[in-house]
PyMOL Python script that loads the backbone (N, CA, C, O; Angstrom):
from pymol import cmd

cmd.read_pdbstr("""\
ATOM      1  N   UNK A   1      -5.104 -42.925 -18.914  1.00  0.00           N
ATOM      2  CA  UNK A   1      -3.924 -42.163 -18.640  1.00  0.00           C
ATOM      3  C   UNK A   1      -4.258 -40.671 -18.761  1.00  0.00           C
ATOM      4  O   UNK A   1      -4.996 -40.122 -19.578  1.00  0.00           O
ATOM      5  N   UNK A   2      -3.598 -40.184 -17.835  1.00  0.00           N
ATOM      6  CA  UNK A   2      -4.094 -38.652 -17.822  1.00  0.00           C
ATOM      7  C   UNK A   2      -3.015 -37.514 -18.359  1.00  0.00           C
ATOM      8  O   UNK A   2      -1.823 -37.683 -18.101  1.00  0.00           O
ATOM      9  N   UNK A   3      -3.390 -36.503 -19.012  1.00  0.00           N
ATOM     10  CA  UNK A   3      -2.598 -35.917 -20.037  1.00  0.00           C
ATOM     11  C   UNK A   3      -2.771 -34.228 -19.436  1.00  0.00           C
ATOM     12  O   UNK A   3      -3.729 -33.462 -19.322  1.00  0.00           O
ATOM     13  N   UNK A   4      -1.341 -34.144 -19.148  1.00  0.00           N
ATOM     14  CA  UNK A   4      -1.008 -32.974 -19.124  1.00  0.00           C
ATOM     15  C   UNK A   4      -0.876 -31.619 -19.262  1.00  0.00           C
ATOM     16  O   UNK A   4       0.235 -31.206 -19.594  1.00  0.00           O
ATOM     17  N   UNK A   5      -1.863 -30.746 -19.061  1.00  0.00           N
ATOM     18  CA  UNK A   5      -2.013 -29.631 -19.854  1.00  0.00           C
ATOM     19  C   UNK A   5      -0.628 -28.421 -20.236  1.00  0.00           C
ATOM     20  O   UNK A   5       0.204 -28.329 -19.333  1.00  0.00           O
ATOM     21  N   UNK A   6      -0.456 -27.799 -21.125  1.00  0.00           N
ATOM     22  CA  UNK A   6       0.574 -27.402 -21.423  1.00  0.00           C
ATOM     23  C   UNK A   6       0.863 -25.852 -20.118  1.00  0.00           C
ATOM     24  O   UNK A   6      -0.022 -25.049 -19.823  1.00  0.00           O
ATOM     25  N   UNK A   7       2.438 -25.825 -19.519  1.00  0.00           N
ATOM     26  CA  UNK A   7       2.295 -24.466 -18.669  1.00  0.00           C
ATOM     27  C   UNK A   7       1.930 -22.969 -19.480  1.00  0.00           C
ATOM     28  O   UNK A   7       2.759 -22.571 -20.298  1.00  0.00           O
ATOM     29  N   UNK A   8       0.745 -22.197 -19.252  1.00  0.00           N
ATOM     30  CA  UNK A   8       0.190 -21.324 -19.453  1.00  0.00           C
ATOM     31  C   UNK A   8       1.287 -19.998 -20.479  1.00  0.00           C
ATOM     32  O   UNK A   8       2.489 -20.242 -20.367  1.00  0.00           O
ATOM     33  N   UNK A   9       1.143 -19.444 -20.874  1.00  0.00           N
ATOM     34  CA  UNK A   9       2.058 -18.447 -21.720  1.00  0.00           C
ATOM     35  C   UNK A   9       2.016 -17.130 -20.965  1.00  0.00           C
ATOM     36  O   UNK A   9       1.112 -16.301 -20.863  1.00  0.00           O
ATOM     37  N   UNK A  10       3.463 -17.175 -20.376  1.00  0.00           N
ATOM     38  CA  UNK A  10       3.573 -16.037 -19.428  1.00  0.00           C
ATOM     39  C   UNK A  10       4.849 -14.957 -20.293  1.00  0.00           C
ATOM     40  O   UNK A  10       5.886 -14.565 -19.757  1.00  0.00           O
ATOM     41  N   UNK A  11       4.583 -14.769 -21.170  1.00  0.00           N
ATOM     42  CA  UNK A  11       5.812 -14.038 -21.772  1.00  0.00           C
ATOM     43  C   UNK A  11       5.641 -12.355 -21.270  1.00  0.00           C
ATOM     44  O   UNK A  11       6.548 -11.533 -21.135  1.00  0.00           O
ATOM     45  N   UNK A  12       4.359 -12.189 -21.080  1.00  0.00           N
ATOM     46  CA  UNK A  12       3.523 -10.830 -21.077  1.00  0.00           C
ATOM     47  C   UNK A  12       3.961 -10.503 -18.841  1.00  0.00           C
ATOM     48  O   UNK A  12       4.106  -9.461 -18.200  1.00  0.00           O
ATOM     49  N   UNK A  13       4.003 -11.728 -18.497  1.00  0.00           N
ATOM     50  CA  UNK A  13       3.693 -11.757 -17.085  1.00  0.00           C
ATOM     51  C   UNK A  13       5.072 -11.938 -16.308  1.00  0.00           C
ATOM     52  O   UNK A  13       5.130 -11.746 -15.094  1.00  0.00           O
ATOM     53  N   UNK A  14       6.337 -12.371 -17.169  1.00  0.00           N
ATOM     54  CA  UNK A  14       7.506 -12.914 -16.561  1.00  0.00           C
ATOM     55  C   UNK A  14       7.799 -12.457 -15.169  1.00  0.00           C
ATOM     56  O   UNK A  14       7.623 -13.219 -14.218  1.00  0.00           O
ATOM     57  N   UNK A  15       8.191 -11.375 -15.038  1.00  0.00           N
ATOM     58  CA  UNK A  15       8.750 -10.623 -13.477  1.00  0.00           C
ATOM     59  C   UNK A  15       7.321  -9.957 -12.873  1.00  0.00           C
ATOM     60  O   UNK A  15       6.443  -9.541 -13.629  1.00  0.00           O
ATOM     61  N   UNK A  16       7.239  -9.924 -11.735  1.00  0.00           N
ATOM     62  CA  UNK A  16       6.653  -8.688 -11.288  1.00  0.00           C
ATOM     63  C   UNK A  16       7.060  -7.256 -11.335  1.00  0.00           C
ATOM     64  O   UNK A  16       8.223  -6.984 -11.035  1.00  0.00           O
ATOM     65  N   UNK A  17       5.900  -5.929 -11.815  1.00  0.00           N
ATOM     66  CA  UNK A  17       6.925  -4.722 -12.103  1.00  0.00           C
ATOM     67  C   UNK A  17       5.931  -3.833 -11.427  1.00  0.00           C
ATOM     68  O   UNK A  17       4.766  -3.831 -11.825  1.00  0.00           O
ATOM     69  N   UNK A  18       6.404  -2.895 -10.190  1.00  0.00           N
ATOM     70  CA  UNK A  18       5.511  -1.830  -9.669  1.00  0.00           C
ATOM     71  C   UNK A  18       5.081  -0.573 -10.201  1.00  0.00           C
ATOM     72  O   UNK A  18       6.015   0.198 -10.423  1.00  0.00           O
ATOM     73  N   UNK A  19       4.277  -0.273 -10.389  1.00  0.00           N
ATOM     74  CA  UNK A  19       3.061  -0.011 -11.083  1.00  0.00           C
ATOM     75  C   UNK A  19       2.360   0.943 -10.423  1.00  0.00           C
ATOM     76  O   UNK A  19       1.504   0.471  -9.675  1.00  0.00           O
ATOM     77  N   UNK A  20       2.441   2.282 -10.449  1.00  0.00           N
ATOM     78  CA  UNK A  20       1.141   3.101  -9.368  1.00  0.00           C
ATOM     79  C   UNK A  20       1.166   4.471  -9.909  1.00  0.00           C
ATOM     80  O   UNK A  20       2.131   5.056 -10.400  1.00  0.00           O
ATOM     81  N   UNK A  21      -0.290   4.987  -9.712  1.00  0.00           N
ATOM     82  CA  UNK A  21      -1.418   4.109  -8.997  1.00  0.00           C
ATOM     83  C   UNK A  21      -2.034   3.186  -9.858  1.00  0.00           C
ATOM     84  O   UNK A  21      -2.081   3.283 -11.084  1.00  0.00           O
ATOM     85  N   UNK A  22      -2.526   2.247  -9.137  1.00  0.00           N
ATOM     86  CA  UNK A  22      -3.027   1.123  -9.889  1.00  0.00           C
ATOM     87  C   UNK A  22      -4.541   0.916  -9.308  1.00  0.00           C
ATOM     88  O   UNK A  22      -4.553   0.232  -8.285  1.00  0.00           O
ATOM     89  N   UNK A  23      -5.876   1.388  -9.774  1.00  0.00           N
ATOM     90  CA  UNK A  23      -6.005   1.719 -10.996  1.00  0.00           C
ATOM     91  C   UNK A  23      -5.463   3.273 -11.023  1.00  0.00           C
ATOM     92  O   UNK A  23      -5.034   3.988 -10.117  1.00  0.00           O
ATOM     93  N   UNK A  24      -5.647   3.493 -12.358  1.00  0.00           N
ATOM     94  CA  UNK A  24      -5.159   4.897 -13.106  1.00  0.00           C
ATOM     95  C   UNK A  24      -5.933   5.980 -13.234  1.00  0.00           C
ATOM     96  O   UNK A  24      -6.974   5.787 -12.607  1.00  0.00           O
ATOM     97  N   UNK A  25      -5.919   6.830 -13.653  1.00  0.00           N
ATOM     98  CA  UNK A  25      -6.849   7.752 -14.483  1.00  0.00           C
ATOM     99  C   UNK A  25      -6.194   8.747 -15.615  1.00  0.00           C
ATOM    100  O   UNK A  25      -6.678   9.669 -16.271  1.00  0.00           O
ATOM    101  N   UNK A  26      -4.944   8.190 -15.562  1.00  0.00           N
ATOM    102  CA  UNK A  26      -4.064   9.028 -16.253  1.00  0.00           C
ATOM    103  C   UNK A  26      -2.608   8.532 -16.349  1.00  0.00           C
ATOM    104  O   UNK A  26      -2.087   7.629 -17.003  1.00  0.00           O
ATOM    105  N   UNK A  27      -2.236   9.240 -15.662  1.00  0.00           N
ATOM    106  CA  UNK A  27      -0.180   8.856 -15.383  1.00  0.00           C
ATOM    107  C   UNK A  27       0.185   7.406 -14.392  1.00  0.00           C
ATOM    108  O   UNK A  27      -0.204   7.270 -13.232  1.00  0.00           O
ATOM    109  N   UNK A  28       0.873   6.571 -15.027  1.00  0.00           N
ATOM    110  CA  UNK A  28       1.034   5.495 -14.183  1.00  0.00           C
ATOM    111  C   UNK A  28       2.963   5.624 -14.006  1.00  0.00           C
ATOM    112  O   UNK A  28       3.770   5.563 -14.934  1.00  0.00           O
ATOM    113  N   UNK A  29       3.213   5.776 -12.803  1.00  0.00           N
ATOM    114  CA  UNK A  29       5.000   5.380 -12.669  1.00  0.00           C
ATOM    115  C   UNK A  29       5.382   4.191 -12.527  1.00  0.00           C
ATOM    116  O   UNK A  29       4.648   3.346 -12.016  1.00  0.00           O
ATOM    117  N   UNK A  30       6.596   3.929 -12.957  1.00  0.00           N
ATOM    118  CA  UNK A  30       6.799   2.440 -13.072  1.00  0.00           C
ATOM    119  C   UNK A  30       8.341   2.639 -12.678  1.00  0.00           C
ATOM    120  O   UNK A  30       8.990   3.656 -12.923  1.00  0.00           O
ATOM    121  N   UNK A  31       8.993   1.068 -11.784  1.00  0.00           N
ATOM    122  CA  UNK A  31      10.169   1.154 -11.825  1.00  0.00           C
ATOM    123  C   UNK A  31      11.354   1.388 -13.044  1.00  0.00           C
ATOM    124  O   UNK A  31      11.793   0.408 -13.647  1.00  0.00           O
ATOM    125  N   UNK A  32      11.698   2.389 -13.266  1.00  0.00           N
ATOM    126  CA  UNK A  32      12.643   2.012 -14.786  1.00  0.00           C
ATOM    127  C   UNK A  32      14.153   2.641 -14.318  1.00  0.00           C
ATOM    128  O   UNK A  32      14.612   3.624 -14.899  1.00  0.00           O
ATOM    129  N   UNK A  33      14.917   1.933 -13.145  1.00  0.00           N
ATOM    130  CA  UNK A  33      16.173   2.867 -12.430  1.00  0.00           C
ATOM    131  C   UNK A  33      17.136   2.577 -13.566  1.00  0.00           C
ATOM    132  O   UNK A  33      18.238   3.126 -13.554  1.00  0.00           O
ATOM    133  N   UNK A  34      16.774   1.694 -14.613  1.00  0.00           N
ATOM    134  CA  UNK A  34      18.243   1.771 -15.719  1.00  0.00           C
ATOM    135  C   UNK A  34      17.876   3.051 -16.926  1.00  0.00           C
ATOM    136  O   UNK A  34      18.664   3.551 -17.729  1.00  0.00           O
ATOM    137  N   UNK A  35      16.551   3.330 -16.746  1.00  0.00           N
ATOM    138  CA  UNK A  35      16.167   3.866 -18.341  1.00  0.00           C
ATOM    139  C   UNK A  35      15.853   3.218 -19.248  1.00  0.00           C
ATOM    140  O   UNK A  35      15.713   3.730 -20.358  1.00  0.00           O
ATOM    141  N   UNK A  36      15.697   2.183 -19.070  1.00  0.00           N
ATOM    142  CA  UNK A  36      14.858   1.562 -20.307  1.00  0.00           C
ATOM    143  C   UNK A  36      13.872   1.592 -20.803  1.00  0.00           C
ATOM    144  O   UNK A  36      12.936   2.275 -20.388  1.00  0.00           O
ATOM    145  N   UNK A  37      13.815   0.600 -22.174  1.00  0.00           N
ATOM    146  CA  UNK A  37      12.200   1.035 -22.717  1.00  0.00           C
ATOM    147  C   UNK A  37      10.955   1.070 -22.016  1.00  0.00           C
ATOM    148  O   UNK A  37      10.965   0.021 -21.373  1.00  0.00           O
ATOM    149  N   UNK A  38      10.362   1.404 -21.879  1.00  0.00           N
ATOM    150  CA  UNK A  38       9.016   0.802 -20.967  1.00  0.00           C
ATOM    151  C   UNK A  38       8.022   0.609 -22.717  1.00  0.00           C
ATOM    152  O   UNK A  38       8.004   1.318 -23.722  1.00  0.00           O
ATOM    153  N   UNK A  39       7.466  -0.424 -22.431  1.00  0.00           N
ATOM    154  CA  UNK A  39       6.275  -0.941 -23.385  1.00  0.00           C
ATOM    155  C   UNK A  39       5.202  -1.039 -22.993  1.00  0.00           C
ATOM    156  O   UNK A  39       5.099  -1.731 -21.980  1.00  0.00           O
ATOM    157  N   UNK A  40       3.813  -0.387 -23.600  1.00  0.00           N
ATOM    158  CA  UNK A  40       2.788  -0.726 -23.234  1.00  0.00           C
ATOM    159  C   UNK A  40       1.917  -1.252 -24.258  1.00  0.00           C
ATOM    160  O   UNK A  40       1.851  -0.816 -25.407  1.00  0.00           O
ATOM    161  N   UNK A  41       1.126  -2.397 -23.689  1.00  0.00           N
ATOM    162  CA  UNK A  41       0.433  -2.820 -24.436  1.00  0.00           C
ATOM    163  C   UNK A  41      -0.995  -3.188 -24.296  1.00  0.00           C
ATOM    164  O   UNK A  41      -1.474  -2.809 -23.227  1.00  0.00           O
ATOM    165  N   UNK A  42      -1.814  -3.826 -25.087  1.00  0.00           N
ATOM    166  CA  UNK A  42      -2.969  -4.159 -24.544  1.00  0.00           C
ATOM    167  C   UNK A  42      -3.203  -5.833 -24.052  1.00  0.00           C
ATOM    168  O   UNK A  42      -2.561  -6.856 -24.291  1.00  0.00           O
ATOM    169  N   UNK A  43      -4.246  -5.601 -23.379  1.00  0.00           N
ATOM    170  CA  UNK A  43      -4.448  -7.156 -23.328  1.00  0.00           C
ATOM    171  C   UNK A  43      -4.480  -8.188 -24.435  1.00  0.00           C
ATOM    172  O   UNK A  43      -4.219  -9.335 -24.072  1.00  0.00           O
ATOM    173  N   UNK A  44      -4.665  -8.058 -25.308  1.00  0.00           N
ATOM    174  CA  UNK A  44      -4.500  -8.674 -26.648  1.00  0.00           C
ATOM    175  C   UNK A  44      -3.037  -9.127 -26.786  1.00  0.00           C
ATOM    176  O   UNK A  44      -2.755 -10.154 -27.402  1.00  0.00           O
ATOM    177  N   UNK A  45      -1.883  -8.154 -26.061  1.00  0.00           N
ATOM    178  CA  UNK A  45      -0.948  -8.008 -26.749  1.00  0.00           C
ATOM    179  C   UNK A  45      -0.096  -7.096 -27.785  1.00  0.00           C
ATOM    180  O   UNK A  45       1.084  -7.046 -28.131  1.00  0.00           O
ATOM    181  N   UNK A  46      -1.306  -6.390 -28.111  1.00  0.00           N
ATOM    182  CA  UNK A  46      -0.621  -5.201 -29.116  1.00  0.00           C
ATOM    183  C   UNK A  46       0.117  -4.507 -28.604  1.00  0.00           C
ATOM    184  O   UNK A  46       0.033  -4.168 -27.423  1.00  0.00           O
ATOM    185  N   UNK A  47       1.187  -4.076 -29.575  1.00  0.00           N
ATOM    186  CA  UNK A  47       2.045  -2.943 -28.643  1.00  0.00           C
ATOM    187  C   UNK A  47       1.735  -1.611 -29.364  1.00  0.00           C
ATOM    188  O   UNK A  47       1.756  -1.255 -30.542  1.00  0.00           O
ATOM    189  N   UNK A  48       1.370  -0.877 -27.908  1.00  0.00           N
ATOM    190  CA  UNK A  48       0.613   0.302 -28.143  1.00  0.00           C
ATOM    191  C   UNK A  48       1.765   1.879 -28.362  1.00  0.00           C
ATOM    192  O   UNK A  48       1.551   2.913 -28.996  1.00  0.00           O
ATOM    193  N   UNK A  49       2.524   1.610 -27.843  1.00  0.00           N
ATOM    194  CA  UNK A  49       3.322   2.709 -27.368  1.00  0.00           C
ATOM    195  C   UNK A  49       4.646   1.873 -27.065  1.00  0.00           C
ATOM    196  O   UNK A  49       4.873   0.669 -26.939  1.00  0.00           O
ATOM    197  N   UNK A  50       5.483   3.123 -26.996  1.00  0.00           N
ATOM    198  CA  UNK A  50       6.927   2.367 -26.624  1.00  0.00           C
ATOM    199  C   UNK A  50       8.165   3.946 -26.343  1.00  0.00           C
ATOM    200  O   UNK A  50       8.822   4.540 -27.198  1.00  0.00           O
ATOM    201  N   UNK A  51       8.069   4.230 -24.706  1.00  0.00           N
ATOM    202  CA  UNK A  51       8.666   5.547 -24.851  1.00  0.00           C
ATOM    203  C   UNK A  51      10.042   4.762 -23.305  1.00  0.00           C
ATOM    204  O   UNK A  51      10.234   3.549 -23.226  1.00  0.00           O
ATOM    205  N   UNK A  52      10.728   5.750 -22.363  1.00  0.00           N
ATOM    206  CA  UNK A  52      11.603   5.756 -21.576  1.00  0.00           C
ATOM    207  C   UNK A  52      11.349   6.729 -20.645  1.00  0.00           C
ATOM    208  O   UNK A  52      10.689   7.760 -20.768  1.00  0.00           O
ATOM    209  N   UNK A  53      12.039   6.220 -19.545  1.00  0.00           N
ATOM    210  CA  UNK A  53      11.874   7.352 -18.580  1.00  0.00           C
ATOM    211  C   UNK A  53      10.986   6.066 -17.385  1.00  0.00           C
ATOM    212  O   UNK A  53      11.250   4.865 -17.444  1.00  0.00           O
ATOM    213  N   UNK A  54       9.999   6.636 -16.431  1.00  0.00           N
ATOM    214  CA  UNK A  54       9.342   6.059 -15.762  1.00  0.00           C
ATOM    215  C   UNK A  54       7.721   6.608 -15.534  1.00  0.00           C
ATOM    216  O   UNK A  54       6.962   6.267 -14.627  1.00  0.00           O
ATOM    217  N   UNK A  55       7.492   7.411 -16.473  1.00  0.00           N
ATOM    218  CA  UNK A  55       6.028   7.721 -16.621  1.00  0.00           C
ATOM    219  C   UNK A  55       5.272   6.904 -17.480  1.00  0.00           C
ATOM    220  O   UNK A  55       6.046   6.134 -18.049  1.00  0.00           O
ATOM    221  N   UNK A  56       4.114   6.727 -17.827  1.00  0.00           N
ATOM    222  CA  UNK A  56       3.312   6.346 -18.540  1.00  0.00           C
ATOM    223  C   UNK A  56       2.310   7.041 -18.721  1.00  0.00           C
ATOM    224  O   UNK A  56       1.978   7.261 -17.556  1.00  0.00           O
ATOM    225  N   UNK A  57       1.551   7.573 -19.379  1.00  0.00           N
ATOM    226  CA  UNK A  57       0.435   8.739 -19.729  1.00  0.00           C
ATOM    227  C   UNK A  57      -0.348   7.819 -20.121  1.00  0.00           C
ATOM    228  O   UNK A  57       0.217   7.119 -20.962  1.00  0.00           O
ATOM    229  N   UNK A  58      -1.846   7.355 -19.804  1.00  0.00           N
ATOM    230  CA  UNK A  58      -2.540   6.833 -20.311  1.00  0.00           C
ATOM    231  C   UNK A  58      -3.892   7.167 -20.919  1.00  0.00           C
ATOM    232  O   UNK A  58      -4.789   6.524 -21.465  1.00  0.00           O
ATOM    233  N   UNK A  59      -3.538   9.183 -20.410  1.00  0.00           N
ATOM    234  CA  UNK A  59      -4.815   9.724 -20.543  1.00  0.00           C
ATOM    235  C   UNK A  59      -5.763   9.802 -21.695  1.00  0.00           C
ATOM    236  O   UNK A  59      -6.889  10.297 -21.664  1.00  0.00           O
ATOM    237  N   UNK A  60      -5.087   9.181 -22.842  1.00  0.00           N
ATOM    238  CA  UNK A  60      -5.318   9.458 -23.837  1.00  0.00           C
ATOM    239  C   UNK A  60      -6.217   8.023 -24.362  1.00  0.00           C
ATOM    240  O   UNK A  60      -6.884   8.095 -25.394  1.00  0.00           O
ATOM    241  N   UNK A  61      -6.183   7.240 -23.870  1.00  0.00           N
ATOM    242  CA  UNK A  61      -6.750   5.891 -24.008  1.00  0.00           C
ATOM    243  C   UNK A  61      -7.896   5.256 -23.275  1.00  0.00           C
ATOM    244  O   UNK A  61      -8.163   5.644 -22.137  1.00  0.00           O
ATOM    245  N   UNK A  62      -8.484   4.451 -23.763  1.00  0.00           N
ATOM    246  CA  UNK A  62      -9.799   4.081 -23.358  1.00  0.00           C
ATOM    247  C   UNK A  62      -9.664   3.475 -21.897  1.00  0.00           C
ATOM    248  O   UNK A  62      -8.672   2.803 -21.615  1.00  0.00           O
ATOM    249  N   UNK A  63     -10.885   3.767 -20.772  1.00  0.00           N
ATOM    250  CA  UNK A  63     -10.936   2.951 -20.000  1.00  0.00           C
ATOM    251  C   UNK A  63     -10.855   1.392 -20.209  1.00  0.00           C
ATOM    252  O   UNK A  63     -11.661   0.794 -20.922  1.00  0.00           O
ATOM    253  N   UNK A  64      -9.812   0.771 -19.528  1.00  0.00           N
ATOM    254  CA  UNK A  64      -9.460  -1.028 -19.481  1.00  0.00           C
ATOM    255  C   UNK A  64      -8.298  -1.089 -18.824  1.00  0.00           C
ATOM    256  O   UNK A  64      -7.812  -0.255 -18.062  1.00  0.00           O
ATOM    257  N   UNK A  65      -7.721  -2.526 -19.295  1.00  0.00           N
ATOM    258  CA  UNK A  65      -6.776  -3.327 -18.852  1.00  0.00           C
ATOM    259  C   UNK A  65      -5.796  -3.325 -19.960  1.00  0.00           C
ATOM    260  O   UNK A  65      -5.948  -3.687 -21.127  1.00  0.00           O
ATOM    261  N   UNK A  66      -4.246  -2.607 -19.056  1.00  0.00           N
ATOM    262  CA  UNK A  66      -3.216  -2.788 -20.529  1.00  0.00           C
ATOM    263  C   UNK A  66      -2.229  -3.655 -19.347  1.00  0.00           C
ATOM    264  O   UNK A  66      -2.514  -3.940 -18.184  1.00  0.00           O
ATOM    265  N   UNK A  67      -1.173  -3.897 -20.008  1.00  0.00           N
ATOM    266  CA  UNK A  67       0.282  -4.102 -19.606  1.00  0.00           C
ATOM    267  C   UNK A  67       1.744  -3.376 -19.868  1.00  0.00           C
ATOM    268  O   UNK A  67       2.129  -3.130 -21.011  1.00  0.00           O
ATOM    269  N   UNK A  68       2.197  -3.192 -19.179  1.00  0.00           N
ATOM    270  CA  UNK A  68       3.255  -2.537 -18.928  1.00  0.00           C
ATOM    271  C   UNK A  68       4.718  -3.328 -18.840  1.00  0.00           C
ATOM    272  O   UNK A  68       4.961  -4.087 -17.901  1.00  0.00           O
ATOM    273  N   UNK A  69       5.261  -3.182 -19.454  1.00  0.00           N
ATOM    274  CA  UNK A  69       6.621  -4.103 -19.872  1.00  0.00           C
ATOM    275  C   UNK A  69       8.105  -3.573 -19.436  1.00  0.00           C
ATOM    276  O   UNK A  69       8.290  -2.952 -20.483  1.00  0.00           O
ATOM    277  N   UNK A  70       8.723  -3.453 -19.054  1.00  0.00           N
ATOM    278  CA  UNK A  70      10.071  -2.772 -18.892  1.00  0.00           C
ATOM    279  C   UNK A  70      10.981  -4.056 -18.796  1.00  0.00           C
ATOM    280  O   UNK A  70      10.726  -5.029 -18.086  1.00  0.00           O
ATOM    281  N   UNK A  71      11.837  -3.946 -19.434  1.00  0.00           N
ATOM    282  CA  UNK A  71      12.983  -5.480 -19.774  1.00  0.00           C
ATOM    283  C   UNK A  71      12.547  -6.979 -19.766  1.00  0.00           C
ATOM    284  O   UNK A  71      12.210  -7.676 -20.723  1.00  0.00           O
ATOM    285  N   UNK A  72      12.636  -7.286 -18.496  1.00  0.00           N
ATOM    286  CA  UNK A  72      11.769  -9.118 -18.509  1.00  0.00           C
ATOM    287  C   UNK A  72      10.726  -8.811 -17.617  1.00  0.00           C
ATOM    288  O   UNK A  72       9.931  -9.743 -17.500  1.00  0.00           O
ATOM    289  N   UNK A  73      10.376  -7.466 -16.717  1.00  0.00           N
ATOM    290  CA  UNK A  73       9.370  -7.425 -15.998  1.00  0.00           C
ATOM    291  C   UNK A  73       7.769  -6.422 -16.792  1.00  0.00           C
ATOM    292  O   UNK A  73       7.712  -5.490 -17.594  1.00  0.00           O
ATOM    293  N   UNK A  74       6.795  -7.153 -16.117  1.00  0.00           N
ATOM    294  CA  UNK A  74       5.568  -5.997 -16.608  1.00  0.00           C
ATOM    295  C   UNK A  74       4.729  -6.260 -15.455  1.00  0.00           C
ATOM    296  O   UNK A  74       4.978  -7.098 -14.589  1.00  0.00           O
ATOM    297  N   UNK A  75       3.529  -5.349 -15.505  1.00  0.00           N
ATOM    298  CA  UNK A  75       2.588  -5.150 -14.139  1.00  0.00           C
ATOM    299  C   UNK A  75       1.056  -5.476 -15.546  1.00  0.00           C
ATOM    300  O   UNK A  75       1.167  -5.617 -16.763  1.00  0.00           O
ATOM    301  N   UNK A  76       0.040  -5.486 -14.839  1.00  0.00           N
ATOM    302  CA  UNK A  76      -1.280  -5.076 -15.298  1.00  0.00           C
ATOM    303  C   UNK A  76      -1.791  -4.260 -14.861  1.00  0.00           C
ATOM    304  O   UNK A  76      -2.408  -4.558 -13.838  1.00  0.00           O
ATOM    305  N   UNK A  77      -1.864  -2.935 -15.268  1.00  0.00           N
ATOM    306  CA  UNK A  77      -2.660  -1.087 -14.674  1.00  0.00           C
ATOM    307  C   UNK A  77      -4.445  -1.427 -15.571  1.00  0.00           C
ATOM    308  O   UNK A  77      -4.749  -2.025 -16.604  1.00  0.00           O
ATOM    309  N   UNK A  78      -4.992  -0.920 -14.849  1.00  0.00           N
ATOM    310  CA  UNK A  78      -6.373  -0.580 -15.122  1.00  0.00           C
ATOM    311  C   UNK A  78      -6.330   0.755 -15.280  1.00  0.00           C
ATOM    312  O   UNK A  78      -5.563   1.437 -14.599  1.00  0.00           O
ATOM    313  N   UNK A  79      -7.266   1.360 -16.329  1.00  0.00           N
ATOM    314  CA  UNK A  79      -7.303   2.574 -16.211  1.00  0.00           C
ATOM    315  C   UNK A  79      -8.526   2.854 -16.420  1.00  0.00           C
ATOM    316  O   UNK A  79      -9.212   2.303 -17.280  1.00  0.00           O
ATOM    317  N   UNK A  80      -9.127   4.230 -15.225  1.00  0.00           N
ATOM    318  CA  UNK A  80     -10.370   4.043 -15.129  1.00  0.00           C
ATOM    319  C   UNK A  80     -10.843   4.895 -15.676  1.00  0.00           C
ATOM    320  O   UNK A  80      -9.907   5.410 -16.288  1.00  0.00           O
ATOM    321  N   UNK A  81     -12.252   5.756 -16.013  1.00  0.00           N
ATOM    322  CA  UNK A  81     -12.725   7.279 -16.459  1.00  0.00           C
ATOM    323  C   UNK A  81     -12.246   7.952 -15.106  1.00  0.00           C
ATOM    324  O   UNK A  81     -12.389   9.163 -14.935  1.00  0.00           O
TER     325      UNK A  81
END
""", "prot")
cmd.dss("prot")
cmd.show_as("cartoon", "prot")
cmd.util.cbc("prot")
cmd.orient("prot")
């Protein structure tokens, strides 16, 4: 009998959220037309930051892969040197 693997953990991935430019080198805009929080985090999950508006500044952080969160939606931005 064959056994089911469990559906994958998308809590990080729920909605699609636009994201640009994608990759980065710095400032990423994101949809936020209510004002809400935007969250960023890392691939791990950590939450790195947590500001409003529709910018994201990433200049300050290492080249990689974070996520970007705004209500039930987030994107994945790369950010490059």
């Amino acid at each position: 009998m064959a056994t089911k693997s469990p559906p994958p953990n998308r809590s990080l991935f729920a909605a699609p959220l636009s994201a640009y430019p994608n990759p980065t080198t710095g400032v990423v805009y994101v949809e936020n037309g209510s004002g809400g929080e935007v969250a960023l985090y890392s691939v791990k999950g950590e939450l790195l930051r947590r500001t409003h508006g529709s910018k994201v500044d990433l200049s300050s952080y290492t080249a990689g892969a974070y996520i970007i969160r705004v209500g039930n939606k987030s994107a994945k931005v790369v950010k490059v040197n």
